[in-house]
C-alpha positions in Angstrom: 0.0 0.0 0.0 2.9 2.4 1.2 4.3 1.6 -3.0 0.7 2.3 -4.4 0.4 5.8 -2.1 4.3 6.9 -3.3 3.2 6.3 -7.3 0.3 8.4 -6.8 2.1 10.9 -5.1 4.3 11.1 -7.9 1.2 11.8 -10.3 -0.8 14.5 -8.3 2.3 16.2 -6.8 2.9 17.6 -10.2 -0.9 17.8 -11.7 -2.9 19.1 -9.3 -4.0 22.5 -8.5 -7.3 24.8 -7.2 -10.5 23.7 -8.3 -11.3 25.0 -11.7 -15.0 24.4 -13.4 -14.6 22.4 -16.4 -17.2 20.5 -18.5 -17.4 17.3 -17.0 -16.3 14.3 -20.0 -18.4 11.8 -17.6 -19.3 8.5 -19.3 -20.9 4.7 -18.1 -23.0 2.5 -18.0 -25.7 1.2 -15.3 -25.7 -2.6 -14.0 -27.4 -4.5 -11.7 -30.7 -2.0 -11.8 -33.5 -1.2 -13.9 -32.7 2.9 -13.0 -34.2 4.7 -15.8 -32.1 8.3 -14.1 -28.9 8.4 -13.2 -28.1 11.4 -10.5 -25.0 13.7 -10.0 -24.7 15.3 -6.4 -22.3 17.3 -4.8 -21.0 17.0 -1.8 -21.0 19.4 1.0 -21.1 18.8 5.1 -21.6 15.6 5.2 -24.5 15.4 3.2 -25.0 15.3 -0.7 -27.7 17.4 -2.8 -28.6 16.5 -6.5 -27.6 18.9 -9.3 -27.9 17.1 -12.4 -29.5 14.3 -14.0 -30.0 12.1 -16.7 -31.9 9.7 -18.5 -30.4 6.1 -19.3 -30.4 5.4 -22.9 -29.5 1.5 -23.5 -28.0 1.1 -20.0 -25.6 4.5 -20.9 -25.1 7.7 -19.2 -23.1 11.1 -19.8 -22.9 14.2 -17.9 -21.6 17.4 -19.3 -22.2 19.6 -16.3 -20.3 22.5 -15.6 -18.7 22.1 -12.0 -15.6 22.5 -10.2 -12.8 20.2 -10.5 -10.9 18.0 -9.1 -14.1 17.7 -6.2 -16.0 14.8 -4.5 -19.3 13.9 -5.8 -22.1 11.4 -6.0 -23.5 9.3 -8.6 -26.4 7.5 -7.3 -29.6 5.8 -9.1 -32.0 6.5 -5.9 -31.1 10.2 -4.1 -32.9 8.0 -1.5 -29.6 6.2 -0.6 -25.7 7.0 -0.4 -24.1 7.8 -4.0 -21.0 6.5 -5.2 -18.2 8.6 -3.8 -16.3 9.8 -6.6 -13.5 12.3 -7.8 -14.2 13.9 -10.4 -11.1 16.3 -12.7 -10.7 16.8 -16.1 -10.7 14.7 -19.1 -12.5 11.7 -19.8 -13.9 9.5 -17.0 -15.6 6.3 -17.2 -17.7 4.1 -14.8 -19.7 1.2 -14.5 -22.2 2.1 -12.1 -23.5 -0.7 -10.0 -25.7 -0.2 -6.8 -25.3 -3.4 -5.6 -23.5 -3.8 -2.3 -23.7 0.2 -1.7 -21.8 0.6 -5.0 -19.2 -1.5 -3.6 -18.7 -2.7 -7.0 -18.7 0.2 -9.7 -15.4 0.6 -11.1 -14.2 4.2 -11.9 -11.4 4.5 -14.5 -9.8 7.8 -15.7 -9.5 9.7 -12.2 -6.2 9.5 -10.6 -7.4 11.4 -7.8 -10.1 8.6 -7.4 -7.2 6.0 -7.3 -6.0 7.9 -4.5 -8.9 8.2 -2.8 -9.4 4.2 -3.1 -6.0 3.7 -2.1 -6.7 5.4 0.9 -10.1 3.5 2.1 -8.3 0.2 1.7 -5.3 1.2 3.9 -6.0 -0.1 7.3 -3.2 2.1 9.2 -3.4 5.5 7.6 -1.1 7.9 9.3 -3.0 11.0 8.3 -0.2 13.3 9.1 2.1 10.7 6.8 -0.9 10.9 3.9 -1.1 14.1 3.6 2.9 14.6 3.7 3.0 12.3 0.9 0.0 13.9 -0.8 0.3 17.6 0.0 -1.5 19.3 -3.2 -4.4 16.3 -3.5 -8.0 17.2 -2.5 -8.0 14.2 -1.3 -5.9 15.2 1.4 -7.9 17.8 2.3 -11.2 15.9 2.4 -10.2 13.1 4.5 -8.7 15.5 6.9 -12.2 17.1 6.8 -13.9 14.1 7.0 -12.1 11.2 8.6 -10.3 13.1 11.1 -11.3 16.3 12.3 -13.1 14.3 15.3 -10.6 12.3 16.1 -7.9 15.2 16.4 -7.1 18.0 18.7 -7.6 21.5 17.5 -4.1 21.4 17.7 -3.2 18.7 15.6 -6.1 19.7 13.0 -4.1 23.2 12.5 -0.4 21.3 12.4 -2.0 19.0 9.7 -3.3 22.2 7.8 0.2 23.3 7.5 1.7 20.0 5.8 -1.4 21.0 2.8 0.1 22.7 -0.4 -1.1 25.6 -0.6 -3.4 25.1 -3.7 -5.2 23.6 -1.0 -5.5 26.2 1.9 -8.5 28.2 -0.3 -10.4 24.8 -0.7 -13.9 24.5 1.0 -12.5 21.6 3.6 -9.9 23.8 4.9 -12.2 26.9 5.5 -14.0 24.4 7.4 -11.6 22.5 9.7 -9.7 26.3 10.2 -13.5 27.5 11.5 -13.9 24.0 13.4 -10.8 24.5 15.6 -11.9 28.2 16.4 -15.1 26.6 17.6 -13.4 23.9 19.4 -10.9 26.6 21.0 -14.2 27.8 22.7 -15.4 24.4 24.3 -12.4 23.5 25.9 -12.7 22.0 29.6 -13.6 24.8 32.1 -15.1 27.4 29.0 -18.5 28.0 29.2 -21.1 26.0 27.0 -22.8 28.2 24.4 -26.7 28.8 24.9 -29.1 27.9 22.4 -32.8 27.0 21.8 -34.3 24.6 20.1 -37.7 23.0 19.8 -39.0 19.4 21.9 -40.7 16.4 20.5 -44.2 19.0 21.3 -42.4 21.2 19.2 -42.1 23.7 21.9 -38.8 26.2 22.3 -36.4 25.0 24.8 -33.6 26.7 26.0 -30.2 25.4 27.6 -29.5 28.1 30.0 -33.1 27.2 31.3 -32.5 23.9 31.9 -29.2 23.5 33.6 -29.1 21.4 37.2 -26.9 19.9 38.8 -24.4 18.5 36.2 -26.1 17.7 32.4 -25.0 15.8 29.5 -25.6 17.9 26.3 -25.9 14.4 24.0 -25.9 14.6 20.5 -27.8 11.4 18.7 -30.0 10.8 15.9 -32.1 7.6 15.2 -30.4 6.4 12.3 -26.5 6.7 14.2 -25.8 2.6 14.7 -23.1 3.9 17.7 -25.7 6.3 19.0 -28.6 3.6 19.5 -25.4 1.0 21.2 -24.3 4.1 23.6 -27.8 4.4 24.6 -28.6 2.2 27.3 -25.2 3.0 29.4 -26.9 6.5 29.3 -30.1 5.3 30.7 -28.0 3.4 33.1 -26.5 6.3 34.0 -29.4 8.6 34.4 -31.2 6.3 36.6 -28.6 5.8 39.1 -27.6 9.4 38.9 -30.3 11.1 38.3 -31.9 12.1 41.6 -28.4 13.1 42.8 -28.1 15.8 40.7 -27.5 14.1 36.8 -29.7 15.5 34.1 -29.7 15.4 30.3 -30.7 17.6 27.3 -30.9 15.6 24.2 -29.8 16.8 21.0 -30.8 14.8 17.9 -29.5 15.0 14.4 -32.5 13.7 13.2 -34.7 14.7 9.6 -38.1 13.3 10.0 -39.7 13.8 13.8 -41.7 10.1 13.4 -38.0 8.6 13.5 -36.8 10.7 16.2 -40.1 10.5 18.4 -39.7 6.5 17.7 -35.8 6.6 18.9 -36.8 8.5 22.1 -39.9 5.6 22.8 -37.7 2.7 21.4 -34.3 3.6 23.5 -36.3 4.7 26.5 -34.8 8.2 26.6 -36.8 9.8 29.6 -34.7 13.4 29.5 -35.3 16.8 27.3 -35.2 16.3 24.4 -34.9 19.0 21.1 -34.2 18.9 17.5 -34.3 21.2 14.7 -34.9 18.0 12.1 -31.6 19.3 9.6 -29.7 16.6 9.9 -25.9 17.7 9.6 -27.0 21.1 9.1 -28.1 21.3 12.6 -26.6 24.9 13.9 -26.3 23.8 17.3 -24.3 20.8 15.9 -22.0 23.5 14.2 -22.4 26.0 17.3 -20.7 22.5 19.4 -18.2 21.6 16.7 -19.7 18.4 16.5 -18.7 16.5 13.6 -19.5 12.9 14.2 -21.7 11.3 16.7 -22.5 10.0 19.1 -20.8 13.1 21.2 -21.4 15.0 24.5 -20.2 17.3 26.9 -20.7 17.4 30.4 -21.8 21.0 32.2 -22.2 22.3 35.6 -25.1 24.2 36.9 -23.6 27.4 35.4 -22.8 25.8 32.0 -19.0 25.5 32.8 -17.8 22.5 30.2 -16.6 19.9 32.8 -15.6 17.0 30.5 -16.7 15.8 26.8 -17.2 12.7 24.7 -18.1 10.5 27.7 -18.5 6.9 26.8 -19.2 3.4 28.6 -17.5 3.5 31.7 -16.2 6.8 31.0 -19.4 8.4 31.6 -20.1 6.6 35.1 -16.9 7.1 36.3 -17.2 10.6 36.0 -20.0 10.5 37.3 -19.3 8.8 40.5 -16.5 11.0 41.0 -18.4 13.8 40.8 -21.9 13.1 42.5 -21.6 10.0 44.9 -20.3 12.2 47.7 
């Protein structure tokens, strides 16, 4: 893998630069589905939002769009469901789309910044800091710093890895992001105080923190559809029911987009605490407002709002506890 990585780095060291729009030369074919559309997305937080389409004539496609290169974006036959991730630059680029296996199996030829970017999901010990020293002027780079590691890092080590990016890279969209991340994260370091917000319960009535703040709360971001939310959940009821009448409450934050799913989350997991959502999914501002950029996630406030500890897990999040209320 370290071989593969190197010869790429050769390539897109010399060949890539800012992202320019370009007719797209975007060419395949559809297998394994009766799709009569074929959809392009782009990407952005996250989340990705149709922009073109076309019909498939005799199991082909072609796109011709106008849109800025080299970028992520989706093709998908069903908006419904996640695209195939795919880097897109100049010149012609094939692809056998297949949504079989969550596109596991589409092939993409003519995209070296693609080969990168498959190269990289298939490493099992990426060394981001190595990656992106080997890869300085890839968007690549700069995405799965974005993406794959800005909640794993400190805001410290998110601004050292910005430095080791070319600096065709320092103007791109995932770099304005991660620099306004660590500003954010600056603010909700242990002993700051937790920004106020308000936001609407399952009755769809305002809530506000500042309102709401005994004792010591959890602030717990979730959403119905997060696998590692719905697994962290019962240690949290654990917790709230031994803890709760000394002094433990929760506000609930979900990253939800239809309330049905959320309300059933709250009933199914037994979550018997505040709960609020604004139903935007990854566009949730309080999620931005926290610098939350994967969840599960939490933070743990006093009675005044002082941050006391964050990302509590398992026996994390009852040790803590203990520590602070069984007195």
């Amino acid at each position: 893998m370290k071989k593969i990585l190197l010869g790429f780095t050769l390539f897109l060291g010399v060949a890539q630069t800012q992202a320019q729009e370009t007719n797209l030369q975007l060419k395949g074919t559809v297998v394994d589905t009766v799709a009569q559309y074929v959809y392009l997305q782009k990407f952005h937080n996250k989340m990705f939002t149709t922009i073109d389409s076309v019909k498939v004539k005799d199991g082909s496609f072609s796109f011709k769009t106008k849109v800025k290169t080299p970028e992520l974006y989706g093709l998908s036959v069903n908006t419904a469901n996640t695209p195939l991730y795919v880097f897109l630059e100049k010149g012609l680029i094939t692809v056998k789309l297949s949504p079989a296996k969550y596109y596991s199996t589409s092939v993409v030829e003519g995209s070296e910044t693609q080969n990168l970017f498959d190269a990289y999901r298939k490493s099992k010990d990426v060394e981001i800091s190595k990656f992106i020293t080997e890869n300085p002027k890839s968007i690549v780079s700069a995405y799965v710093l974005y993406r794959n590691w800005s909640y794993r890092l400190t805001p410290e080590q998110i601004t050292q890895n910005i430095a080791l990016l070319d600096k065709s890279q320092q103007n791109s969209t995932y770099v304005k992001e991660l620099k306004e991340l660590v500003t954010v994260l600056n603010g909700l370091q242990v002993g700051k105080k937790a920004p106020d917000f308000t936001a609407n319960n399952q009755d769809g009535k305002p809530v506000r923190l500042s309102e709401n703040l005994k004792g010591y709360t959890l602030i717990d971001f979730w959403a119905s559809w997060c696998a590692p939310c719905r697994k962290e959940n019962p240690n949290i009821v654990a917790a709230y029911k031994q803890y709760h009448d000394k002094g433990f409450n929760i506000v609930g934050i979900s990253l939800d987009k239809k309330k049905e799913n959320w309300i059933k989350g709250i009933q199914d997991d037994n979550l018997n605490w505040l709960q609020v959502s604004e139903l935007t999914y990854w566009n949730s501002t309080i999620a931005k407002l926290y610098g939350v950029r994967a969840i599960p996630g939490n933070y743990l406030v006093d009675s005044k709002g002082i941050i006391v500890a964050r990302n509590l897990r398992g026996e994390d999040l009852q040790t803590t506890l203990k520590a602070l209320l069984d007195k």
